[in-house]
C-alpha positions as CSV (number, residue, x, y, z in Angstrom):
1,X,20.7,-20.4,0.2
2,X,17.3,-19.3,1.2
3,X,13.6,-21.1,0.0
4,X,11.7,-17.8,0.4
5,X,11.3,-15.2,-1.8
6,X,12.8,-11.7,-1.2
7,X,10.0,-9.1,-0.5
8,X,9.3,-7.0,-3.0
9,X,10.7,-3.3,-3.0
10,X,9.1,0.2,-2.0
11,X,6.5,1.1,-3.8
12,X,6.5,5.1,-5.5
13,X,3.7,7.5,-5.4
14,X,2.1,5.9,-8.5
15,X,2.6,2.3,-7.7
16,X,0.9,2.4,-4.4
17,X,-2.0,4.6,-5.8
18,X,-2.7,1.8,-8.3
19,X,-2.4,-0.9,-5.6
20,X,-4.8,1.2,-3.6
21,X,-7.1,0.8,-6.3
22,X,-6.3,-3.0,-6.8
23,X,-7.1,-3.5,-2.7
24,X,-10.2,-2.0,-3.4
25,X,-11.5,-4.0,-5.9
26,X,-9.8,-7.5,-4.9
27,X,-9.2,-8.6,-8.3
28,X,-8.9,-5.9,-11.6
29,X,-8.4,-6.0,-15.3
30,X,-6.5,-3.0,-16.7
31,X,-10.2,-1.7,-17.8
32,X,-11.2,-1.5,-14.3
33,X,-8.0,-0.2,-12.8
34,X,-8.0,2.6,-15.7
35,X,-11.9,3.7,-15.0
36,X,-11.1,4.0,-11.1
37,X,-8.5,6.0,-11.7
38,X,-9.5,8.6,-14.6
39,X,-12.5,9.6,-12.2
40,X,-9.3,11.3,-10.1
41,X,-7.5,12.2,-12.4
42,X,-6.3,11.9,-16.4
43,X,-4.4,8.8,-17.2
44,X,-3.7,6.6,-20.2
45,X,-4.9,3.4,-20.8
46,X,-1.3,2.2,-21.8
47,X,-0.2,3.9,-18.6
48,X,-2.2,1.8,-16.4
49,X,-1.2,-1.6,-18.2
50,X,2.3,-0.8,-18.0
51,X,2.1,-0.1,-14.4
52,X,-0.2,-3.0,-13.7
53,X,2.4,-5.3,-15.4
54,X,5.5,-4.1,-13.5
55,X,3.8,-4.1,-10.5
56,X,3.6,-8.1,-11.1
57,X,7.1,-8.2,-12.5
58,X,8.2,-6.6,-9.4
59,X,6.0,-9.5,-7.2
60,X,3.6,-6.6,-5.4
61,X,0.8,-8.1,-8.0
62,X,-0.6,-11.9,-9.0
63,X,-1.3,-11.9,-12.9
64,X,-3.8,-14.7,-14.6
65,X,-5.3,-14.5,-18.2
66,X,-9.2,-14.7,-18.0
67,X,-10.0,-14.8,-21.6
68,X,-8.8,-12.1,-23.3
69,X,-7.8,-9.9,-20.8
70,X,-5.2,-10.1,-17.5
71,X,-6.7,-9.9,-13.9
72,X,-4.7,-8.5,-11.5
73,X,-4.7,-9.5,-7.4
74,X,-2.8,-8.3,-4.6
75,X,0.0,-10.8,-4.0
76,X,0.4,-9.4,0.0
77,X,-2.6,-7.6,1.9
78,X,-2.6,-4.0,2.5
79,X,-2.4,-4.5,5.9
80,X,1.1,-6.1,5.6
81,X,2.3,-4.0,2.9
82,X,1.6,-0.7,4.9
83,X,3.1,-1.8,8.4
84,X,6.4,-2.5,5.8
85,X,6.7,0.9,4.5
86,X,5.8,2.3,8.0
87,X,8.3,-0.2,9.7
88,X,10.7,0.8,6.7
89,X,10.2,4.7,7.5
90,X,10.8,4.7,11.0
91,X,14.0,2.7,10.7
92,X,15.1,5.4,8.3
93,X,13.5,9.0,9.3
94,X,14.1,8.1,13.0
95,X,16.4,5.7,13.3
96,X,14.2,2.6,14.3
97,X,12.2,4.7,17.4
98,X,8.8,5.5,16.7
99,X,8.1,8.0,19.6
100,X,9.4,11.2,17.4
101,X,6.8,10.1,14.2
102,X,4.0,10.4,17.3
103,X,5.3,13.4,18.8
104,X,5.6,15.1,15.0
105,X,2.3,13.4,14.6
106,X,0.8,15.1,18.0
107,X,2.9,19.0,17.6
108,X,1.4,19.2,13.7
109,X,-2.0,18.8,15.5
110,X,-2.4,15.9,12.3
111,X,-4.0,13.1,15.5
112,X,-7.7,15.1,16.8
113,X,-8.8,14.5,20.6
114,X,-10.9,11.4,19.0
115,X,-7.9,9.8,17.6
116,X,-6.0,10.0,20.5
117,X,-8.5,8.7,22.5
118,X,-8.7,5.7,20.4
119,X,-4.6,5.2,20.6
120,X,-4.7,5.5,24.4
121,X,-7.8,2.8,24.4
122,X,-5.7,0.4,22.2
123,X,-2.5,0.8,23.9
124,X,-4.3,-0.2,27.0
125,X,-5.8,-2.9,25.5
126,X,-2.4,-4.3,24.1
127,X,-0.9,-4.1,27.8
128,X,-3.4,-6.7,29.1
């Protein structure tokens, strides 16, 4: 029997678009979230406050009433949340290693000189 709470699950396409959007702001009502994201693209208002509430149900999201409306906040940092789904993606596209991600990363030319540069300078750092 455990005392901490199981991390929440993967996020989809959608979900971590509307956390993006969430990070951004810091705190968000479904109003806010919605206006962020129909300047990208078209989305329904009901949409958005569906998604906002299962992204609390699912424990990615902090819910509070502020008079009429919900605020959302992040309930994790993006930091944290991204270095999951990275850790979670090298465990299962390359079995745990991430030296082929890099070398995919380095062959599809998708790293420039500059941020290579930069990856060499902070291994080197991390060494000392």
């Amino acid at each position: 029997f455990s005392m901490t709470k199981p991390r929440p699950g993967p996020l989809t396409e959608v979900e971590l678009e509307i956390m993006h959007v969430v990070w951004e702001l810091g705190d968000a009502t479904v109003k806010q979230v919605h206006e962020v994201l129909s300047t990208r693209r078209p989305v329904a208002y009901t949409t958005v406050m569906t998604m906002l509430g299962l992204l609390a149900k699912k424990g990615h999201l902090k819910r509070e009433e502020s008079g009429r409306a919900f605020v959302y906040r992040p309930a994790h940092p993006k930091g944290r949340v991204v270095s999951r789904m990275l850790d979670d993606f090298v465990e299962k596209v390359f079995r745990g290693s991430a030296r082929p991600l890099v070398l995919a990363l380095l062959e599809d030319r998708k790293i420039s000189k500059r941020e290579l540069d930069e990856i060499v300078r902070l291994a080197r750092e991390a060494e000392k």
